[in-house]
Structures are given as structure tokens and as C-alpha cells.
N, C-alpha and C positions, 0 to 999 in steps of 0.2 A: 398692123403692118404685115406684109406679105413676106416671106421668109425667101427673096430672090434676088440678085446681084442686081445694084444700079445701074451699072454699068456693061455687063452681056446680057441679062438677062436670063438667065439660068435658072431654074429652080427646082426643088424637089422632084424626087423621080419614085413611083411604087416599085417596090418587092414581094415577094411573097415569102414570108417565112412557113415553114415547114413542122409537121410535128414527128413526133416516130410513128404514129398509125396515119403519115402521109395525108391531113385536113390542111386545108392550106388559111395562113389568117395574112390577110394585105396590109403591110405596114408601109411607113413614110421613110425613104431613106434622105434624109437635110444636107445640104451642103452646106460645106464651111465658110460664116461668113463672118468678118469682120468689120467693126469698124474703123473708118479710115479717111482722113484729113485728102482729097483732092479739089484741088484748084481752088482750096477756099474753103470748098464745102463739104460735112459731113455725109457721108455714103456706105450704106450695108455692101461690100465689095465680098466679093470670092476667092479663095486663097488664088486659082490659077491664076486670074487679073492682076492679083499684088502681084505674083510672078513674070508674068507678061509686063510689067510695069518697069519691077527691078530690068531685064534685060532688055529694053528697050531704052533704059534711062543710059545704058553702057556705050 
């Protein structure tokens, strides 16, 4: 399973981590995703979505 929101589509983004003699090694930065009961059905969602959700539910 892909580590990206059902619902935007969003996923992982590269960084570079750094050392002190400045070698660069390319790491995965994840987004946060949970799982989450919409319309029925179970879905990997992204905390911003949950958020978008809550204030659209107001």
C-alpha cells in the first residue's frame, strides 16, 4: 500500500539531510496519515483533510 491520502492525494516529499562535512543523504519525509471511517468506508486520510473536514462539517 502506497503511503498517500485517499482522498487529496498527497504523498511523500524528498529532503536532504545534511552531515557536518556537508555529504548530502536523500531521505523520505511521510505525511501524517490516518485511518479514518468516511462515508462508509475505511481510507488512509491526511491530518489536513481530517481538518478540512472538521471545518466544513461547521
Amino acid at each position: 500500500m502506497a503511503r498517500r491520502c485517499d482522498l487529496c492525494g498527497r504523498g511523500s516529499t524528498k529532503d536532504a539531510s545534511r552531515s557536518h562535512s556537508n555529504i548530502k543523504t536523500v531521505k523520505r519525509q511521510h505525511i501524517n496519515l490516518q485511518m479514518k471511517r468516511v462515508d462508509g468506508k475505511r481510507l488512509k486520510v491526511c491530518t489536513s483533510c481530517i481538518k478540512d473536514m472538521a471545518k466544513k462539517k461547521k
